[in-house]
C-alpha positions in Angstrom: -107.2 -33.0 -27.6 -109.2 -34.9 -30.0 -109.2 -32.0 -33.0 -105.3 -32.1 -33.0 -105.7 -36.0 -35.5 -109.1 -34.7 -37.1 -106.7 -31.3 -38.0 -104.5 -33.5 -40.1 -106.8 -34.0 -43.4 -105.2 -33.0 -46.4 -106.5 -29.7 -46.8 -106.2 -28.6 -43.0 -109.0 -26.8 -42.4 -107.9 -24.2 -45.0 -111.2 -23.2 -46.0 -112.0 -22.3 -42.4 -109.4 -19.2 -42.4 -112.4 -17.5 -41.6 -112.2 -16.8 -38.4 -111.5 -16.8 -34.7 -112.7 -13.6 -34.1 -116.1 -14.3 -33.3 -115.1 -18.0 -31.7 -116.9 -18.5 -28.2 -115.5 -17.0 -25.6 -115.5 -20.3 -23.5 -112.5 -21.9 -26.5 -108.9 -21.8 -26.8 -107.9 -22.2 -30.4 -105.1 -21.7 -32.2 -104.6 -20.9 -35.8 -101.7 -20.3 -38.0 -101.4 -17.4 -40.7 -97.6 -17.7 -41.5 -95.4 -20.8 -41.0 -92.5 -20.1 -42.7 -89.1 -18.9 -41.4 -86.7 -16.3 -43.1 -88.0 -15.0 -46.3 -91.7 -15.5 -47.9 -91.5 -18.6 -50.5 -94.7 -18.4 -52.1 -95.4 -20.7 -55.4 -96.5 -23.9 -56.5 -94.1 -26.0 -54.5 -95.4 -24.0 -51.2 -98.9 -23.8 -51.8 -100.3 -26.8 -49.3 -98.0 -26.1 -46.4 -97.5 -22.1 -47.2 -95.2 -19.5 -48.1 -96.1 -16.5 -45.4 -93.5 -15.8 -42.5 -94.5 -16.3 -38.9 -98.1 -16.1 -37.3 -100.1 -17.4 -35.5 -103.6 -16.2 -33.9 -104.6 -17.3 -30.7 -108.1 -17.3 -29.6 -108.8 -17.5 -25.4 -111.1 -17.0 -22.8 -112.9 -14.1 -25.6 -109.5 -12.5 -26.3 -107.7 -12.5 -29.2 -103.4 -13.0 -29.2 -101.3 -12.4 -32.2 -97.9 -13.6 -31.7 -95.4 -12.5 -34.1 -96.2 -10.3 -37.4 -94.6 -11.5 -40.5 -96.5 -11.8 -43.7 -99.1 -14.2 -42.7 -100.3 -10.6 -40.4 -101.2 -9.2 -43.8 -103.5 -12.3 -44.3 -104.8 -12.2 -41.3 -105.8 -8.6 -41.4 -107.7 -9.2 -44.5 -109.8 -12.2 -42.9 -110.5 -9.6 -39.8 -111.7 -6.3 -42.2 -114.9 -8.8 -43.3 -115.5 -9.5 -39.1 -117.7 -7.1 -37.0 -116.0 -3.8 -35.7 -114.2 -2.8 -33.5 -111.4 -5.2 -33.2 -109.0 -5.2 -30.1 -105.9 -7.8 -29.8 -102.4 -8.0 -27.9 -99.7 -8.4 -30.7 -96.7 -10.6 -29.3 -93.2 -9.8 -30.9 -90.1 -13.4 -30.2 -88.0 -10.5 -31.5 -87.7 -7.7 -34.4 -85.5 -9.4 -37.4 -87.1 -8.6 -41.0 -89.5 -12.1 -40.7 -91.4 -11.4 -37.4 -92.2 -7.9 -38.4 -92.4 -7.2 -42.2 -96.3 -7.9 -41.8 -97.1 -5.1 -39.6 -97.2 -2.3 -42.4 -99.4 -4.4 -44.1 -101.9 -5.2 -41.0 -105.1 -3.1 -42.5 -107.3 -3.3 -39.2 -104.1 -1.0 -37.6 -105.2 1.7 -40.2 -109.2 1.9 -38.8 -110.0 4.1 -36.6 -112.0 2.3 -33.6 -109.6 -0.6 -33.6 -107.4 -0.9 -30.6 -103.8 -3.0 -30.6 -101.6 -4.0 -27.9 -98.2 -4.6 -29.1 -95.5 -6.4 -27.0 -91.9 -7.2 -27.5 -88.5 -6.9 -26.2 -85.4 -5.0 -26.8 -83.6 -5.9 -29.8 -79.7 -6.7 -29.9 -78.8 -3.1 -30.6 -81.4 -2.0 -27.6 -84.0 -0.8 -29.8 -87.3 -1.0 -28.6 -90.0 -2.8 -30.3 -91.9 0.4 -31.5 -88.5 1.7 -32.6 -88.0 -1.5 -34.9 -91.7 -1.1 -36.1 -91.3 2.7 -36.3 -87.8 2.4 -38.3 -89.0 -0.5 -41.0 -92.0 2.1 -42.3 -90.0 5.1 -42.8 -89.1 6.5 -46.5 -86.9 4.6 -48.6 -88.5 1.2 -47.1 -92.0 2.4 -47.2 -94.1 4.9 -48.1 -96.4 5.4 -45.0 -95.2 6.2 -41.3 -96.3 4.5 -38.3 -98.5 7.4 -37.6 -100.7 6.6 -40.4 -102.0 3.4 -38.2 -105.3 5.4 -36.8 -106.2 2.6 -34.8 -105.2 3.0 -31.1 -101.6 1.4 -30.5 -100.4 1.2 -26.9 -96.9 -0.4 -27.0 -95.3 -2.3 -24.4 -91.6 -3.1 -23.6 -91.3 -6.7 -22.0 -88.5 -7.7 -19.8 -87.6 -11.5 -20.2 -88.6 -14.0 -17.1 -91.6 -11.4 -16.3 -95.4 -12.1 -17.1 -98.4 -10.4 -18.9 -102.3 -10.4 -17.1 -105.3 -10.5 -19.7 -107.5 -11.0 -16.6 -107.8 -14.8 -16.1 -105.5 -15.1 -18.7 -101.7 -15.2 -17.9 -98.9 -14.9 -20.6 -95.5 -15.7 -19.5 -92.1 -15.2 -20.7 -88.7 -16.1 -21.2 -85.5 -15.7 -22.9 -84.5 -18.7 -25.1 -81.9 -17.8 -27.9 -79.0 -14.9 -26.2 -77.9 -14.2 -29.5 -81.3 -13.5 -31.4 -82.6 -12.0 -28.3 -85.6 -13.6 -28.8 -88.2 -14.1 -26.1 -90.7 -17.6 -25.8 -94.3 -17.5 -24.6 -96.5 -19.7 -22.5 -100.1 -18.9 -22.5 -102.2 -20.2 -19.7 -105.9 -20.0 -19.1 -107.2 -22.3 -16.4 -105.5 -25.9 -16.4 -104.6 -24.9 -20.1 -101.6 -23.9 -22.0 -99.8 -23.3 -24.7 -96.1 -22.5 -25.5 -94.6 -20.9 -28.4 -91.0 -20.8 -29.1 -89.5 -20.2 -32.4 -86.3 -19.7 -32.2 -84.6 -23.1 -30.8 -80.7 -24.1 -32.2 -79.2 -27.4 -32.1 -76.3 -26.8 -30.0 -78.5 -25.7 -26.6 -76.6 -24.3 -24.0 -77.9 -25.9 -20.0 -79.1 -22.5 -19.2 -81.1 -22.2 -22.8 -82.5 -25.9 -21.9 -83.3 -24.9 -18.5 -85.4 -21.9 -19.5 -87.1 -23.3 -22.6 -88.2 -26.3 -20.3 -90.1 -23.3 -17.7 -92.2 -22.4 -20.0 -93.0 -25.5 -22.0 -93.2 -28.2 -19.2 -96.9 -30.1 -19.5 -98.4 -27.4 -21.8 -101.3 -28.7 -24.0 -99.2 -27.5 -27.0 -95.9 -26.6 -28.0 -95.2 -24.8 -30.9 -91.7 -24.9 -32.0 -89.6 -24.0 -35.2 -87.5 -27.1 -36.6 -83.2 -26.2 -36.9 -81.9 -24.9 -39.9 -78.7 -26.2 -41.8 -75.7 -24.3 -42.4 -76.5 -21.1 -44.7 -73.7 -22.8 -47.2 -76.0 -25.9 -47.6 -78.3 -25.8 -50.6 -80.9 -27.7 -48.3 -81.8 -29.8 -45.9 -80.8 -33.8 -45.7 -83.6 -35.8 -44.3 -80.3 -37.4 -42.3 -80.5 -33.7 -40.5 -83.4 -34.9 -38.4 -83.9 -31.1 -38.2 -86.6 -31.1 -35.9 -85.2 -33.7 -33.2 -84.6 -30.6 -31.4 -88.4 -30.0 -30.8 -89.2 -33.2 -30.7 -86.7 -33.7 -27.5 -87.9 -30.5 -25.7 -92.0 -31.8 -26.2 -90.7 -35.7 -24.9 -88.7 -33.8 -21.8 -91.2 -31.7 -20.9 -94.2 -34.0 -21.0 -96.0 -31.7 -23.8 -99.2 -33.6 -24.8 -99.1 -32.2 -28.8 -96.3 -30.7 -30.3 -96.7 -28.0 -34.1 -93.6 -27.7 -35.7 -93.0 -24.3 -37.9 -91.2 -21.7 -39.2 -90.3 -24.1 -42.3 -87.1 -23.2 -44.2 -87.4 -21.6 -47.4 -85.5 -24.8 -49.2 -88.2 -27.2 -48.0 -90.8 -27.8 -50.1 -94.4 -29.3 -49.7 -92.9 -33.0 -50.8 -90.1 -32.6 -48.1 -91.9 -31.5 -45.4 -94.6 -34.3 -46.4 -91.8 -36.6 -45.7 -90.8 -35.1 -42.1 -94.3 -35.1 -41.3 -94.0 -38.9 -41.5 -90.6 -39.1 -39.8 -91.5 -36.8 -36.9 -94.4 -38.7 -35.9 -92.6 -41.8 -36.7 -91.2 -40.6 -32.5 -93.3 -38.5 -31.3 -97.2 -39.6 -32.4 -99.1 -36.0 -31.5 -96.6 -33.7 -33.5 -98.3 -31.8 -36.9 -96.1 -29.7 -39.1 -97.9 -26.2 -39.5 -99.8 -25.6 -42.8 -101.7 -22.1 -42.9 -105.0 -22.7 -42.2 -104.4 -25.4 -39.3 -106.8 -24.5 -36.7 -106.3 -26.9 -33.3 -108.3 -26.7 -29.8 -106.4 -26.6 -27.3 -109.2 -28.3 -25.0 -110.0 -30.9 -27.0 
């Protein structure tokens, strides 16, 4: 995956946020829109790695994937209004808390017409449905236009853990990897190539939490994983957290050749995560931390 070193320049490819929209449909690339976990932190201490909340665009075998919809959707959208029309994509959900979803409202290609969406998640701790949660966050006092002002064509789909989604040659797989969350990894596979993305990993993984992250993970081209967070009493983190060895374990256990860490914490600032950046691959060589903008092939 030679792209994955060449991806690591200071500016990351941000001025190509144009666009895998139009990409070949013979590529697999992936591209991040929103990197940060919990709350959006935009401002001058956030500006090279980004302030968005989760996602990240993937582009395969001429079909576009969206997995999770924070504010980095909203950008996204944006960059797809000024591509040709229509636009059709499969929207993946890890689950429905405020960060993963806040970007939908905002997602202006789900307001035209002869776009078509596919939209994907599972039920949420109180049983909620995925359109439910998306239905519930755009209704008056939280915002002032339902769901049913989206004119594009939304076909929504309730996923059970442990099953699988077919694109045709394309085969998206799931699995459970955080009981309390309720939050659901992926592992996207097209040919002999793969990538995983689970965003919800804690330090103190249960054998049966290992046991399914490392299904879905094992030998993929890329994993993309978040780093742990510290106690919410702590101000921020300690570099003595090592607060992504947990990703950095699960990509050295299951043999993954390149390994994104994400879903930044609020508290860490460009300088900080400069300094993990250096520690990470100080053990594990092929690891990036996510900036938006970072475009990587996934086939080298």
């Amino acid at each position: 995956m030679s792209n994955f070193e060449l991806s690591g320049s200071q500016n990351y490819l941000k001025e190509d946020q144009a666009t895998l929209l139009s990409s070949p449909a013979e590529e697999f690339l992936v591209q991040f829109w929103g990197v940060r976990g919990l709350i959006p932190t935009p401002g001058s201490s956030t500006s090279r790695y980004g302030g968005n909340t989760a996602c990240v665009a993937i582009h395969v075998a001429g079909k576009n994937l969206i997995f999770d919809g924070g504010t980095g959707l909203r950008i996204l959208g944006k960059t797809w209004q000024q591509e040709q029309q229509p636009i059709e994509a499969h929207l993946f959900f890890t689950n429905s808390q405020s960060n993963r979803i806040q970007g939908f409202p905002f997602f202006a290609p789900a307001f035209v017409t002869q776009n078509c969406f596919h939209i994907y998640g599972s039920a949420a701790s109180n049983s909620a449905s995925i359109k439910q949660c998306l239905y519930d966050q755009m209704l008056q006092p939280h915002f002032p236009y339902p769901l049913q002002a989206m004119q594009s064509e939304l076909h929504f789909h309730n996923l059970t853990p442990d099953n699988e989604v077919k694109l045709d040659d394309v085969t998206i797989i799931t699995a459970l990897i955080n009981q309390a969350q309720r939050s659901v990894g992926y592992r996207v596979t097209w040919g002999t190539h793969s990538v995983a993305y689970i965003t919800d990993l804690h330090k103190s993984l249960e054998q049966w939490e290992r046991e399914r992250i490392l299904k879905i993970i094992t030998g993929v081209d890329l994993l993309i994983a978040n780093a742990t967070y510290p106690p919410p009493t702590a101000h921020k983190h300690d570099s003595a957290d090592l607060h992504w060895q947990t990703a950095a374990d699960l990509a050295s256990s299951a043999g993954a050749k390149n390994l994104v860490v994400t879903h930044h914490h609020p508290d860490d600032d460009d300088d900080f995560l400069d300094q993990v950046q250096v520690e990470v691959k100080s053990v594990l060589s092929k690891t990036l931390l996510a900036r938006e903008g970072l475009v990587v092939s996934v086939m080298g």
